[in-house]
C-alpha positions, 0 to 999 in steps of 0.5 A, a space after each residue: 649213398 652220398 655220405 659226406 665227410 670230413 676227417 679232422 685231427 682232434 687235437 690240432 684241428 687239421 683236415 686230412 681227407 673227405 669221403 663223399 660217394 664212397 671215395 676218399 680223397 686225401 687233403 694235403 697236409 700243408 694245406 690243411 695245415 694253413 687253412 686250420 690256423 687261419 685267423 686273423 691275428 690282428 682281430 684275434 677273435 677265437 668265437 664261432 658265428 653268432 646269430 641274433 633275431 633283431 626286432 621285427 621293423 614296423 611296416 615299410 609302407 608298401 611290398 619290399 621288392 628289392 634289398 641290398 647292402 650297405 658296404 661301408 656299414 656293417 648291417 644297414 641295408 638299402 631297400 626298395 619299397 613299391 609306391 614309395 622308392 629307397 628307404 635305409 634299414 638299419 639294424 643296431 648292436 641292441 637289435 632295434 630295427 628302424 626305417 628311414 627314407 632316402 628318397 620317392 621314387 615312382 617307378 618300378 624295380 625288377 625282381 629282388 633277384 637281381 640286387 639291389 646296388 649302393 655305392 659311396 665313394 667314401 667321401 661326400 654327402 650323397 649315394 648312388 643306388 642302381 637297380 635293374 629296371 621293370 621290365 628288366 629291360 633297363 638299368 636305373 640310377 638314382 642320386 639319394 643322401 649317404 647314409 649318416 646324412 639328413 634323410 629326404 622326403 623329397 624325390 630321388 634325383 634319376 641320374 640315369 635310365 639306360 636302355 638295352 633294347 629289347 634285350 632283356 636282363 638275365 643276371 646281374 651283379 656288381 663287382 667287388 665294393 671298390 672306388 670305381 664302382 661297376 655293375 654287369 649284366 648278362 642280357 638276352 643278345 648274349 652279351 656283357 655289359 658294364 655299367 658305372 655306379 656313379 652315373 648309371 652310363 654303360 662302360 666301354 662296348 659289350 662283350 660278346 659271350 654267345 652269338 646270335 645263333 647260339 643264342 637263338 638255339 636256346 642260350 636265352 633260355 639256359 640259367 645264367 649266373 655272374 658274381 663280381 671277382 674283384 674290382 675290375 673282373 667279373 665271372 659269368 656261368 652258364 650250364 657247362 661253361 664259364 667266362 671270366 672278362 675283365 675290365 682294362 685298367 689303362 683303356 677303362 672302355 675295353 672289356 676283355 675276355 681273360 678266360 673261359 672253360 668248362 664245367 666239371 661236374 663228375 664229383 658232384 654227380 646228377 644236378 639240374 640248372 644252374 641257380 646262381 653263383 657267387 665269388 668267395 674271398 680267393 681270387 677266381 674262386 667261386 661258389 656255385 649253386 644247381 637246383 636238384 636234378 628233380 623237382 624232390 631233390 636237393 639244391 647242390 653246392 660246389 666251390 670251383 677254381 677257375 683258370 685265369 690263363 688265355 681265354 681258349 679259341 673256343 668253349 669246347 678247345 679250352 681246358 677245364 681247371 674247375 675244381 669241385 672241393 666240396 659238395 655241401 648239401 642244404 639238408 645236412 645243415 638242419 634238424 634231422 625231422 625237418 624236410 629241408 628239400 629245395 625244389 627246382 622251381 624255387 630256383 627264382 628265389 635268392 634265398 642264399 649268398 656268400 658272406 666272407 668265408 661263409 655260405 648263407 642259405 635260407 631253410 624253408 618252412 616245412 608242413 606249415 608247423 616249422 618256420 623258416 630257418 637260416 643256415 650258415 655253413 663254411 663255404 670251403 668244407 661244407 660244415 654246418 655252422 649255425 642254425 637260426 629260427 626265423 621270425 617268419 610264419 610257418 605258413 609263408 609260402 617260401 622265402 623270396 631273397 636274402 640280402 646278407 652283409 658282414 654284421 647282418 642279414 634281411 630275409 624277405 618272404 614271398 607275402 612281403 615279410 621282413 625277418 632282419 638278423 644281427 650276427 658276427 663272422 669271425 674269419 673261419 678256421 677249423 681249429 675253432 670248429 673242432 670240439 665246438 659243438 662238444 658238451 662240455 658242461 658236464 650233464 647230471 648222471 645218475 649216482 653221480 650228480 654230487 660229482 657233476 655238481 663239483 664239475 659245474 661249479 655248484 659244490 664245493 669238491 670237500 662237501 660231505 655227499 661228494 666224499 660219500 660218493 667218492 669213499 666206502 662202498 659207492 667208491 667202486 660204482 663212481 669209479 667205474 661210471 665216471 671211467 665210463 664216461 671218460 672213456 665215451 668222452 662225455 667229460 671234458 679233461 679237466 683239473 677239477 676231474 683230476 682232483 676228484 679222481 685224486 680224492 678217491 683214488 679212483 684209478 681206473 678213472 685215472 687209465 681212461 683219462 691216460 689212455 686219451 692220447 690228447 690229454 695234456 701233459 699237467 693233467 698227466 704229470 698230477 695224475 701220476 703225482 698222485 697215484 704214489 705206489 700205483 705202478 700202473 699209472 706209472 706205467 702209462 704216464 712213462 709210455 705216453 707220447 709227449 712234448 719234452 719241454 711241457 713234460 718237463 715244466 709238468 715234471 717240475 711243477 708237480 712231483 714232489 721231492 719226497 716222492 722222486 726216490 721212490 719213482 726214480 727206484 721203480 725206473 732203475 728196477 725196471 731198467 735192471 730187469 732189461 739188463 739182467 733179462 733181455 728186451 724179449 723175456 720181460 715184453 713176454 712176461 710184462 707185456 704193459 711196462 715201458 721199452 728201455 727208450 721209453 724210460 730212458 726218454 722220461 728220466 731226461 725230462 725228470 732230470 731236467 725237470 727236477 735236477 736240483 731234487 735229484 742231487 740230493 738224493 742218497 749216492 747208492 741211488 744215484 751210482 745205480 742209475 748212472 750204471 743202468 745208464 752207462 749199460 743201455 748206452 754200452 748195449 746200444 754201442 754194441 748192437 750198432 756195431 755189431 749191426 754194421 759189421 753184419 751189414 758188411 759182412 751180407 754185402 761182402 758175401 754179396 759182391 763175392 757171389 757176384 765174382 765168376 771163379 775158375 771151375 779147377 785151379 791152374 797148373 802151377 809150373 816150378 822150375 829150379 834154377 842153378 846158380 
């Protein structure tokens, strides 16, 4: 099947692959490295989204046909209401939602699926909204108060109407929120157009996408997407090709075709028609969207890097650099009992965007008993952030658009209902997703809700039932289930679960805890300070991998000076034992002890740890470590020099080998000379 995946680190929250279709693809590391740590450091905010339902607005006084946001405000929302023209939605921090109108307008808007675009250029009383026209044969600009300006009953001055003949809109969109402020449109004759914000006057001549024939041959019929790149650049798809033009910054009327390419879809697998895109935060980098490749299968997500090089001579001589990262699919990111398909037909709705790192898709109602829900999803790897109810009927047929912005979210469905959210999205990282979801407020167990309630806070850890439960005959029981759900990782790693495993001495909780290789250093170094004469512990404290200088300030935080003689006495007898019996015989014989490097690795960080306690330990101690010491290093010495002299020797042997000598040995002529 499609099985999907994403293998994390769990201690460092670095991806190291994705399986998908049976293959795994392997990340790479300095990558992932990067994207797992990339907050912000000036906001500093380490919380995962949250989403709140805002208070229902009263009615709008007529259908909402088209929404769009507000740029320089975090969730106040432009909105255009048949019969009555551009009122503000505005959705507070307390999650009141209030109407207030910018202006009459008698004449009608195209679909909400084209947006519906507000510009202010920071300065000034006054704001422009534009908005494809009904039919969408025209573009409509009209003049309106800022929002924070005293609102108008009056009509909304009509900058411009423009006409594009009888083609018609196919897709539009706006370019990143910028002082120049440009709309686009892809029209039925196969062309680009660019449109001023300010004045709603076409910008520079169209740009020729396909021709006349190419549209005739069924081109005005295919799916169209365009999302806005950057200030000046836009990126139009259709089917299997792309196009990136952008607007000249020096000669502001020439629009030029900085690339084009095709489609990769292999990784995604079957689809069906394009259902829209939308640029994500890295420059040409989009986010795309197929209905499914039937009318029961899923819609389908993928993130494309487009290539910005020379536009090739033709779609077909160019060459693709789309890149399918991630394959994010709408039914994985809701309750499994749900039918979360979206049928191909619905592919008219504009039921889902991109907000910052973010893909926002809108889960519709299922059997008329499961309302709509809102989904938001990382738009790189396809993990399933939040998932919010939403204050819909369960009824509604399907939702119509969503508009989204950075504070918040208005979900309009198909009988003109109105569902505004609040919600903060932070910058994403999946260092912040890993552990997350993890329970990490213990649940009650049975036999053990003494001990839970410690770890919740509620009871005091000397309360006389949970050192009943942790001495005498239930000792045993409560050792072996809290080892148990340690080793499930049901209980989160905690100091207040070493003092309770201090108190009862329940050792075997204690090899679990040890046994998680992200356990940290403190809670080790505790654990072991503990224990006393339990050589196991020690043991698996010795062998455990860790950071020098965290071992070491663990070291001298927890092991007392009374207990050094004895801990450093157990690490000599050991170390004698490898002298006396060789690295084989005391692996065979005690096959869980720790190597010679091991111990000598942990009596470095006990000597830099604890140096002042150890110079006042007996001299007798003290000679018999620096003699194991001076053994090891004498062994090591003799080892790598007899491992060098072996070397030589093989490669001696070797060079010789390759020397051709006479098969018999020359006559030697001796002659004696007479003097």
């Amino acid at each position: 099947g499609a099985c999907e995946c994403v293998c994390v680190c769990a201690r460092f929250g670095v991806a190291c692959g994705v399986f998908c279709r049976g293959q795994w693809t392997p990340i790479h590391r300095h990558t992932l490295i990067a994207m797992a740590f990339m907050e912000d450091e000036d906001e500093g905010d380490d919380k995962l989204p949250e989403v709140k339902v805002a208070q229902k607005p009263p009615s709008a006084g007529g259908k909402v046909v088209a929404v769009g946001a507000v740029d320089d405000r975090e969730a106040t929302f432009v909105v255009f209401v048949a019969g009555l023209g551009i009122k503000y939605l505005n959705i507070a921090d307390d999650l009141a939602s209030t109407w207030t109108s910018a202006g009459g307008f008698s004449g009608s808007a195209a679909s909400g699926k084209f947006g519906l675009y507000y510009h202010h250029d920071g300065s000034g009383p006054h704001a422009f909204v534009s908005f494809v026209d009904n039919p969408a044969k025209g573009w409509v600009c009209l003049k309106v108060p800022a929002v924070g300006e005293s609102m108008s009953v009056e009509e909304a001055e009509v900058v411009e109407t423009t006409s594009f003949g009888n083609s018609e809109v196919l897709a539009a969109c706006r370019t990143t929120p910028g002082v120049s402020g440009l709309g686009a449109v892809v029209l039925t004759a196969g062309a680009l157009r660019f449109l001023d914000l300010t004045n709603g006057t076409v910008v520079g001549k169209a740009a020729k996408i396909l021709d006349k024939q190419q549209m005739s041959a069924g081109g005005a019929g295919m799916h169209w997407a365009i999302a806005g790149a950057s200030e000046r650049r836009v990126v139009v798809a259709h089917e299997a090709e792309y196009f990136i033009f952008e607007q000249d910054e020096g000669e502001t009327s020439k629009i030029m075709l900085k690339s084009q390419g095709q489609f990769g879809l292999s990784g995604l697998g079957p689809v069906g028609s394009l259902a829209g895109a939308y640029a994500l935060p890295v420059e040409d980098r989009v986010l795309l969207c197929w209905n499914g490749a039937t009318p029961e299968a899923e819609r389908v997500y993928g993130t494309a890097e487009l290539n910005s090089g020379p536009a090739a001579s033709s779609p077909s001589s160019s060459s693709s650099s789309f890149s399918i990262v991630s394959r994010i699919g709408i039914a994985a990111n809701a309750d499994e009992t749900s039918d979360n398909h979206v049928r191909a037909e619905a592919s008219s709705a504009k039921d889902w965007m991109v907000v910052g790192d973010y893909l926002v898709t809108c889960l519709p109602p299922v059997a008329g008993k499961v309302a709509p829900r809102i989904s938001i999803v990382d738009a790189r790897f396809g993990m399933s952030i939040a998932c919010q109810a939403l204050p819909l009927k369960a009824t509604t047929a399907a939702v119509q658009f969503l508009v989204a912005s950075k504070g918040g979210a208005v979900v309009v469905d198909t009988n003109g209902g109105c569902a505004p959210l609040r919600w903060t999205l932070p910058k994403f990282s999946l260092g912040l997703l890993v552990g997350a979801r993890r329970n990490k407020v213990p649940l009650a167990v049975k036999g053990l809700v003494e001990v839970c309630e410690v770890l919740n806070g509620k009871r005091e850890r000397h309360d006389a039932d949970v050192q009943d439960a942790l001495s005498g005959k239930r000792q045993k029981v409560t050792d072996d289930t809290m080892a148990t759900l340690i080793a499930k990782r049901s209980w989160e790693p905690s100091h207040e679960l070493v003092d309770l495993i201090s108190d009862g001495k329940c050792w075997e909780s204690a090899k679990r805890l040890l046994d998680l290789p992200d356990l940290g250093e403190d809670l080790s170094t505790r654990l072991l300070a503990a224990s006393g004469e339990e050589a196991s512990i020690l043991c698996k404290v010795v062998k455990r991998a860790s950071t020098p200088s965290l071992l070491q300030a663990a070291l001298s935080d927890y092991i007392q000076p009374a207990a050094l003689p004895a801990l450093v006495e157990v690490l000599v007898d050991w170390m004698e034992a490898y002298r006396d019996f060789g690295n084989d015989a005391v692996q065979r014989a005690a096959p869980e002890l720790p190597t010679q490097a091991e111990i000598v690795r942990f009596l470095s960080a006990l000597a830099d740890g604890c140096l002042t306690s150890l110079l006042r330990l007996e001299g007798d101690l003290l000679e018999r470590v620096a003699e194991v010491l001076m053994t090891a290093d004498q062994d090591r010495r003799s080892q790598e020099t007899l491992y060098s002299t072996m070397f030589g020797l093989a490669k001696t042997r070797e060079v010789l080998a390759d020397i051709k000598l006479p098969q018999q040995v020359p006559a030697v002529e001796v002659k004696l000379v007479d003097f």
